[in-house]
Phi, psi and omega in degrees: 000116156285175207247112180308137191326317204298306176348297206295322181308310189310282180330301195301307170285003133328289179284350182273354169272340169324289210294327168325300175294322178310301180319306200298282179002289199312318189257027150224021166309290211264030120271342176294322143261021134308317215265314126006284195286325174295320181303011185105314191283137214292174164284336173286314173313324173299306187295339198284326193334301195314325192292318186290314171302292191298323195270308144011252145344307196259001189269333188265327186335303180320273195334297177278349183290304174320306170330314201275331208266331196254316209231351164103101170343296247245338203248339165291317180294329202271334180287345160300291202301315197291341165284350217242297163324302183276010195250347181259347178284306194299308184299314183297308185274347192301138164226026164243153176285349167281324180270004181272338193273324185282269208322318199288300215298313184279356167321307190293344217251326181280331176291308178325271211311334154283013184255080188163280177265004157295346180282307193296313210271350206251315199274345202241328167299306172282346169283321166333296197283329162208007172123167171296338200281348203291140175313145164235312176006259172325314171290337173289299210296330188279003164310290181303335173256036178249306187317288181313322184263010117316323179271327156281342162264352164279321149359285177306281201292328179299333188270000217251303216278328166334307195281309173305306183304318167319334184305309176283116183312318190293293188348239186307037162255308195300303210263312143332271173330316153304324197236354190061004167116349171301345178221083166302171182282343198259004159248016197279323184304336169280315162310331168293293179310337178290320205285332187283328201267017109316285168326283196297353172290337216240321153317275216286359173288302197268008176232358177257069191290170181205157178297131169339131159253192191266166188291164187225126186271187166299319164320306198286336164308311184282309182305342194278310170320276159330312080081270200288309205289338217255311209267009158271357178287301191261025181279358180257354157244009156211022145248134169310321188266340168272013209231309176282316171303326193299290163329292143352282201292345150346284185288351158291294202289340174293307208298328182277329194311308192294290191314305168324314183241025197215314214262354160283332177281335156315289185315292170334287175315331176307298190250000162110326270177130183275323198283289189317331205271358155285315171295311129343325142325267152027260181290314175318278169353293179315314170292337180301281205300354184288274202317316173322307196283315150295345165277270177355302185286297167346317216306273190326254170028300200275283148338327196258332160307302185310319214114322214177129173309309128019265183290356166298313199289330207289301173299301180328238177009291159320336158287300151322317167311288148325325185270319172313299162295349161293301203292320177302302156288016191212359159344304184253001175206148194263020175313153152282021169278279164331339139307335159275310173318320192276355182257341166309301184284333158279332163341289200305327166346271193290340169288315201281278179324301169332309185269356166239347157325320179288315198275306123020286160307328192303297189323324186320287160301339169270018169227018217236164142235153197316347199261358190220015159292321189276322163332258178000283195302313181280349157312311169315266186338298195304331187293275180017260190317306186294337193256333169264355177296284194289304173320293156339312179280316167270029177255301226283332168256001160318146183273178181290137162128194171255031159317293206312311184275356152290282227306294191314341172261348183290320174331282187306326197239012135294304209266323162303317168286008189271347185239035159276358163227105155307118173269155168220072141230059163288098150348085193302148145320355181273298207299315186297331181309282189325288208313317204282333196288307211294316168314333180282335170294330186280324184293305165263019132333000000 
């Protein structure tokens, strides 16, 4: 069966919105909290930034998600970027800690407001187009390895161009000076990202078309939100197979948290050096997101081996896992055997998470309707966020060695076993559709 021309559009824009958005993120990994620190500012000042960016995130998440379900994917996205836009201009230019504290905040608030809807917009498209019944698999997976391979090359290149502009002895002295001390070489990878995050604002107005809705007043945003978000809670709490995603993305998220806060300081030890052991970051990081994208194009693949989405995830995951507990056993020693072994195993991770993600959404979505999906999608995320928060917080008081990285891998291969008995009390989309109108009818009674 081929996939009609409107499809192949669909897809396409989906992924240039994947990457668009992704790349400024990719390029601010490796200068930001360098580019902090020349501002002056402490290591405690740095973790509050961080602190504002997540909770941040996780306090809107629910909310915009709802937001996105009442008011239309394209005009929530585009209203990401632009915040996005103004939180790398203020990170870049900023040299007080309220105004770097305001950039992490709308950071977070362009992270709610984007966990949802280009995924929602692109899934409401193609059931436009061929039904409920429509493959989603692939097109979710080349989302995810347009993501990963954004993220890897803004990687790459925020570390790359500091050290070139450094390269000319005058050059950032020159540029200082130009600038009254407002543009370091360590803030042009975040000014690169504003321009881009223009570019993805201005994409998604002319390419993510949608159908009209009906007009919406302020009233109706707020009664509509609330709404959403109930119904999407308790559609994770009387369905089962979405109840196991929700889950899923939890124990993924204990699992990046250990990787995220274990694996710079691994590195430093490795090469001796806090400074090498940044660059080793660096590039690891890069091989994570690789390995992510590769998973992701892996997903159909992946799926078509298990039998069944379900069991993609059930493997995927299972993998991951593995690979956690590889890191976990190579912990305490630096051989060089263990060493390969330990670049072996985080690979497998993140090819493992990669790869079970797409199948994982797909269940989702055949179970979601449409007035509550990016609600659905923002749950997830929140499961995430909140489970790696908290995780994070029992890693950072865990001893050295490899307790830390077994809870992330017990996490992760916790959440694989949750999908080795298939539910079958699958629902129709028809039925689910009826539930969510007669619930919403109930509320608002």
């Amino acid at each position: 069966m081929t996939t009609s021309p409107d499809l192949h559009t669909a897809r396409r824009r989906y992924v240039t919105a994947c990457a668009l958005f992704w790349l400024p993120a990719g390029l601010t990994i490796a200068p930001l909290i360098l580019l902090f620190t020349e501002r002056g500012m402490t290591m405690a000042a740095i973790a509050g930034f961080f602190a504002a960016h997540s909770l941040t995130a996780a306090a809107l998440e629910l909310p915009t998600g709802g937001l996105s379900d009442v008011l239309g994917r394209r005009a929530v996205l585009a209203a990401a970027g632009l915040l996005n836009l103004t939180a790398l201009t203020l990170q870049a230019l900023g040299t007080t800690a309220w105004v770097l504290t305001l950039g992490m905040v709308l950071m977070g608030t362009a992270r709610a407001l984007s966990s949802g809807p280009a995924e929602a917009w692109y899934v409401d498209t193609v059931h436009a187009h061929v039904g409920p019944d429509a493959e989603l698999r692939t097109g979710l997976a080349r989302g995810g390895s347009a993501t990963s391979a954004a993220l890897a090359t803004g990687t790459l290149l925020g570390g790359a161009l500091p050290w070139l502009l450094g390269l000319g002895p005058d050059l950032g002295a020159r540029l200082d000076a130009a600038t009254s001390g407002l543009v370091l070489p360590l803030s042009v990878p975040l000014l690169l990202g504003a321009v881009v995050e223009v570019v993805f604002v201005l994409y998604v107005l002319a390419a993510l078309r949608e159908p009209p809705r009906a007009k919406t007043t302020l009233r109706d945003v707020l009664q509509g939100i609330p709404a959403t978000v109930v119904g999407g809670l308790r559609l994770g709490a009387r369905d089962a197979l979405v109840r196991r995603v929700f889950l899923s993305a939890g124990a993924t998220g204990c699992a990046l948290a250990a990787l995220e806060l274990l694996t710079p300081g691994r590195a430093a030890a490795l090469t001796g050096a806090s400074e090498s052991g940044a660059v080793l970051y660096a590039v690891i990081a890069c091989v994570g997101f690789v390995s992510s994208g590769v998973g992701s194009h892996l997903a159909p693949l992946t799926a078509r081996l298990a039998g069944s989405g379900e069991r993609a995830v059930l493997v995927s995951l299972g993998a991951g896992a593995s690979g956690l507990l590889l890191l976990g056993a190579t912990a305490v020693s630096t051989a060089p055997c263990a060493t390969v072994l330990t670049a072996g195993g985080y690979a497998l991770v993140y090819l493992g998470i990669g790869a079970g993600a797409p199948s994982g959404n797909e269940l989702l979505h055949r179970r979601v309707p449409s007035a509550g999906r990016a609600t659905a999608l923002s749950v997830q995320s929140l499961a995430l966020q909140l489970v790696a928060a908290l995780s994070g917080l029992v890693v950072g008081v865990l001893p050295a060695g490899p307790l830390p990285w077994l809870l992330g891998g017990t996490a992760l291969l916790a959440g694989a076993v949750l999908w080795i008995q298939r539910d079958r009390s699958t629902p129709s989309r028809a039925a689910n559709s009826t539930n969510a109108v007669q619930g919403a009818g109930e509320r608002a009674s």
